[in-house]
N, C-alpha and C positions, 0 to 999 in steps of 0.2 A: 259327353254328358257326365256329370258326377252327382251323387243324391248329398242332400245339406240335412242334418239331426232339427231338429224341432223342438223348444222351448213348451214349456204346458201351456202358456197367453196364446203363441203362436196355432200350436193344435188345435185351442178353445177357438181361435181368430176362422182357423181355416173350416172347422168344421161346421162351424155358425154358417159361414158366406156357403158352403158346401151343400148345406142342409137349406137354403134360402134360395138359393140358384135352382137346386132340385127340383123343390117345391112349385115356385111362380113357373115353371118351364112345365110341369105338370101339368098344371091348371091353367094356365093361359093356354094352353097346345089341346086340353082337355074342350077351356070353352070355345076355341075356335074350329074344331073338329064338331062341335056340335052344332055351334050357326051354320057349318055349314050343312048339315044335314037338315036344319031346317029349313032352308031354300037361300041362305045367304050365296053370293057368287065364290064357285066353287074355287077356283084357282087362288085368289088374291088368300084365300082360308088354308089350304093345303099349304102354301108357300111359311105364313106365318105358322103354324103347327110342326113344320121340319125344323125351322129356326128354332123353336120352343124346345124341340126334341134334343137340340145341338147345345141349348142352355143346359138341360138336364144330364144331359151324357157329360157336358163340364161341371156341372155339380157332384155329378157323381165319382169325377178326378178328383176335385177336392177334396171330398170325403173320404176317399180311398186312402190319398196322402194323410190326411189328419189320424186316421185310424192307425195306420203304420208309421205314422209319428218321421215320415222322411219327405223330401220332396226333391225331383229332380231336377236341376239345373244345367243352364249351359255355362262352359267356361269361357273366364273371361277372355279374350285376347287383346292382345298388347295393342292398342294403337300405331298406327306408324305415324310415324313425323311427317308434316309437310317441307318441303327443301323451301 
């Protein structure tokens, strides 16, 4: 793994999608933790709110990266040739 430098578009790019991911993972995980307490069925509602939570925690990679302006990558490797 190697980190790549970040452009100001890119930072503003990442930190947007960052700060959008975070948000809707929020709030969607928010309002389906609350149907479920009000008698929606519980499982199908916990299952969607861990998803929501898994959005969030990647929004909040985003923004992590955008703030320190680096982002890690994998490197490339060479293709092999087919004979």
């Amino acid at each position: 793994m190697m980190e790549r430098a970040l452009g100001h578009g890119l930072r503003l790019l990442l930190g947007l999608l960052g700060a959008v991911a975070l948000g809707a993972g929020l709030l969607v995980g928010a309002t389906r933790l609350r149907e479920a307490y009000r008698g929606s069925p519980l499982l199908p509602a916990l299952a969607v709110a861990l998803i929501c939570g898994a959005a969030a925690l990647g929004g909040v990679a985003l923004l992590r990266g955008a703030i320190r302006g680096r982002i890690v990558v994998r490197r490339n490797r060479p293709r092999s040739r087919m004979p």
